[in-house]
C-alpha positions as CSV (number, residue, x, y, z in Angstrom):
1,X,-11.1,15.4,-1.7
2,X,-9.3,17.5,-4.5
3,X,-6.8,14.6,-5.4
4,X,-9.8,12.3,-6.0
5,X,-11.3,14.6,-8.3
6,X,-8.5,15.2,-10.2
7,X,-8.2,10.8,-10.7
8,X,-12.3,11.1,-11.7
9,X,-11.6,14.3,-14.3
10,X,-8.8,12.6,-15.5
11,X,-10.6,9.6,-15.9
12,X,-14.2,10.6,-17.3
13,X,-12.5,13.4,-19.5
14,X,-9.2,12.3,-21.1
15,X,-9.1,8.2,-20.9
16,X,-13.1,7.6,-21.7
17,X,-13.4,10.7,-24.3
18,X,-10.2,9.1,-26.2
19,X,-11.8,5.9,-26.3
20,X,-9.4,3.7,-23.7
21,X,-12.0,3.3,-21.0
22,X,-15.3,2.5,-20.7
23,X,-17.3,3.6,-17.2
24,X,-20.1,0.9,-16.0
25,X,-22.1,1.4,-13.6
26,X,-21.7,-2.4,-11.2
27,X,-24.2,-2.9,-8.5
28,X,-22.8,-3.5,-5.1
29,X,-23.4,-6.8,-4.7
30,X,-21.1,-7.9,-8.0
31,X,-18.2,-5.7,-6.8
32,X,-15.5,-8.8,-7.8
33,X,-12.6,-6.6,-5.9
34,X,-14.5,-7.2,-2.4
35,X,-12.2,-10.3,-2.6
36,X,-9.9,-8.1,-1.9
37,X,-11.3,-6.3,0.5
38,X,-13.5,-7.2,2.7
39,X,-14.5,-10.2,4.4
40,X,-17.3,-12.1,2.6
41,X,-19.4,-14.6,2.9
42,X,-17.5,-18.2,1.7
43,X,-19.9,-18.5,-1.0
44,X,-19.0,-14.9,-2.0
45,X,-15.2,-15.1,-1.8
46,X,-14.7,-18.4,-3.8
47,X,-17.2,-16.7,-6.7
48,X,-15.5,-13.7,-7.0
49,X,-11.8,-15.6,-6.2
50,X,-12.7,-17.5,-9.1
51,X,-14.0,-14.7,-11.5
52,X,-10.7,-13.0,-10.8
53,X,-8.4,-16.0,-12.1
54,X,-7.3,-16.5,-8.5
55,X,-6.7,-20.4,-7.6
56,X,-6.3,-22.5,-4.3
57,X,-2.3,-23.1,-4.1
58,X,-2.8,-26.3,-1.7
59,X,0.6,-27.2,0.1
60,X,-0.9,-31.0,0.5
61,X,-2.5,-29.9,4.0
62,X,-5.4,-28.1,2.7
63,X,-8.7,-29.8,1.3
64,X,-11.3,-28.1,-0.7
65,X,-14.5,-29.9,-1.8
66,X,-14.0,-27.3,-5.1
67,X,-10.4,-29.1,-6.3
C-alpha cells in the first residue's frame, strides 16, 4: 500500500543514506520478533525470549527447568 511505501522510502532514503540505520537482510527462521507474534515452537520462544532480554517473572507457582 502507499503508506507502506512511504515508511520503506523514508527508511531506505533518509535514515540509511544519513548513516542512522543499517538494512540486513534476516532469514525467516531467525526473525527474533516472532516472539511476539506468532506461536512457536517452545524451543523457539524461550530462544528468541531470551535473545530479546525477556525473563520468566515466576509468582512462586510456576517452575521452569531453565531458572
Amino acid at each position: 500500500t502507499k503508506h507502506i511505501q512511504r515508511k520503506y522510502h523514508f527508511v531506505r532514503d533518509d535514515l540509511v543514506a544519513r548513516g542512522e540505520a543499517v538494512v540486513r537482510y534476516v532469514p525467516t527462521g531467525d526473525m527474533v520478533a516472532d516472539v511476539l507474534t506468532k506461536a512457536l515452537a517452545p524451543d523457539k520462544h524461550w530462544k528468541f525470549s531470551k535473545a530479546m532480554g525477556l525473563r520468566l517473572r515466576s509468582s512462586g507457582s510456576v517452575k521452569t527447568g531453565s531458572e
